[in-house]
N, C-alpha and C positions, 0 to 999 in steps of 0.2 A: 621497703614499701610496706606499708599498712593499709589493712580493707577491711571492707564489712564483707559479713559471712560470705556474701555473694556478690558479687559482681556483674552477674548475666546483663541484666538491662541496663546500663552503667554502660558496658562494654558496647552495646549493642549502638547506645546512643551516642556515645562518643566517636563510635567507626561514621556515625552518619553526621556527625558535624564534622568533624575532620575533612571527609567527602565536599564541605559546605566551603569550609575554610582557606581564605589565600593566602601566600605566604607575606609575613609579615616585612614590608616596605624598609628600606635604608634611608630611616628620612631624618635621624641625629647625626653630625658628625662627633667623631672623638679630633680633638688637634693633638693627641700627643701623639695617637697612630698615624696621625691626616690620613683617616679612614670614617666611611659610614657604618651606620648601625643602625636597628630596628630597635626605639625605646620603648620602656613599659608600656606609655601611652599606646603606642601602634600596636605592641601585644597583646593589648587589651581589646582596643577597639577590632583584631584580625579576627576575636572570637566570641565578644560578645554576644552579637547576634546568632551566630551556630550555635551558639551552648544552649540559647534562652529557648531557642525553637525546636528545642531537641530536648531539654528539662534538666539543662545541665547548669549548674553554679559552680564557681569557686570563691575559696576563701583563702587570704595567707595571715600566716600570724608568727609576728618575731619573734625571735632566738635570740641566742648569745651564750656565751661559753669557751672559759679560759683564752681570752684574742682574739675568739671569731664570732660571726654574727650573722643571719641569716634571716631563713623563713622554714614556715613548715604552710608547703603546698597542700590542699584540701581539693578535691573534685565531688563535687557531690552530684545524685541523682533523685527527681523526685519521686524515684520509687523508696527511696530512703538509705541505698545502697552507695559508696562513697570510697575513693582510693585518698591516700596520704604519701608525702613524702618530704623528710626534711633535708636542709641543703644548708651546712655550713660553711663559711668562706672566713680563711684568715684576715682580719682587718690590715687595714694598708698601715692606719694610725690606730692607736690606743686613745683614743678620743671619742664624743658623739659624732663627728663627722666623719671617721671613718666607718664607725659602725653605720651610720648612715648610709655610708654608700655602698659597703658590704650589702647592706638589705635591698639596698633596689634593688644591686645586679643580683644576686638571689632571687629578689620574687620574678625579676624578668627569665632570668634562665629557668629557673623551680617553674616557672608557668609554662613556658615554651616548651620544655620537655614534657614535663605532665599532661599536657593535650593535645601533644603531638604535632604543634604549628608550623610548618616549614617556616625556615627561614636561611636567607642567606649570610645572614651575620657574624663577622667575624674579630669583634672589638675583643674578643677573649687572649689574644695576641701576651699580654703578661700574664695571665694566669698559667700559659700552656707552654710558651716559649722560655727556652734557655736566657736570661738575664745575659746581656750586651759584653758585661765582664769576663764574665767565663767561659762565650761562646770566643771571645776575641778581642783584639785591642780596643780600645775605645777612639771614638772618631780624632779626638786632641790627640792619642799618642802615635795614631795616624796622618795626624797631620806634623808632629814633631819628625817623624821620621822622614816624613816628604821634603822637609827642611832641607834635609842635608844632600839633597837628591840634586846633584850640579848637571850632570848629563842627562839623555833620554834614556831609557829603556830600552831595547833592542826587540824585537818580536818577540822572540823567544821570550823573553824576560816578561813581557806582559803579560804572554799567555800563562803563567805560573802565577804571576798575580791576579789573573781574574780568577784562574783554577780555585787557587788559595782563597781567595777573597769570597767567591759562588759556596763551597764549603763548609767556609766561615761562618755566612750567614750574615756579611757585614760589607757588600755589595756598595751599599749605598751609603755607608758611613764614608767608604773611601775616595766615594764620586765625588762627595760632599767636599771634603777636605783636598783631592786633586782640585776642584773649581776655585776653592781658599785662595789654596794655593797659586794658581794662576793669579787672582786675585790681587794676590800680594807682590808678585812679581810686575805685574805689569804696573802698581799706582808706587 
């Protein structure tokens, strides 16, 4: 993090918007988590007003370097005093649209955290989660293996698959693919 000399009324006035502020709404979906989220938009709008009646601004301003791309978060005060901090994120693509989208989610998270907005949002699910491959099969080679599955399972045998599967981390790839599979059996 980066500041000016001081920060006293900075600090002072940001504890009193914070106090101001609600947390910021799940009102985007993502379809590839089929999850909500709180977009920039909402982040914006959660503290506009606290900051502006408290003499608080912010500013972001783009990055990039070697693959990733970001922001560098600015909180200003207009006593003149002002914190920083930048936030680089790997691009998905090596293109402008992934740097693109590197940057939102940067200025939405780089802002959320810098001004402390609660939020209940949790589209960060690939950034922070083990990749599907290396936590465990993938749902197809889950469903390849149900193939061959001529009889039922016995209790026992289930409870080691859900153990296994809960574990895993892949719960619901399996649900997916036992449902297929009925699917496929029955037409």
């Amino acid at each position: 993090m980066n500041k000016s000399e001081s920060i006293k009324e900075l600090a002072t006035a940001l504890n009193k918007a914070q106090a101001e502020m609600s947390g910021a709404k799940k009102s985007a979906k993502n379809p590839y988590f089929k999850s909500k989220y709180a977009n920039l938009e909402e982040v914006i709008n959660c503290l506009k007003e606290p900051f502006a009646d408290n003499g608080l601004s912010f500013m972001q301003f783009p990055l990039s370097e070697e693959g990733r791309a970001g922001v560098t978060t600015l909180i200003m005060h207009n006593s003149g005093e002002w914190i920083s901090q930048d936030l680089l994120l790997k691009c998905a693509k090596n293109d402008p649209q992934g740097m693109g989208s590197a940057i939102t989610y940067a200025r939405r998270y780089g802002l959320q955290a810098a001004a402390g907005l609660p939020s209940e949002d949790d589209d960060g699910n690939a950034a922070t989660a083990t990749p599907k491959a290396k936590a465990g099969p993938k749902k197809d080679q889950i469903a390849q293996c149900l193939r061959g599955i001529k009889d039922a399972p016995d209790q026992a045998q289930l409870n080691k698959i859900v153990e296994w599967a809960v574990k895993k981390d892949i719960a619901k790839d399996i649900e997916q693919a036992i449902v297929a599979r009925e699917q496929e059996l029955e037409g």
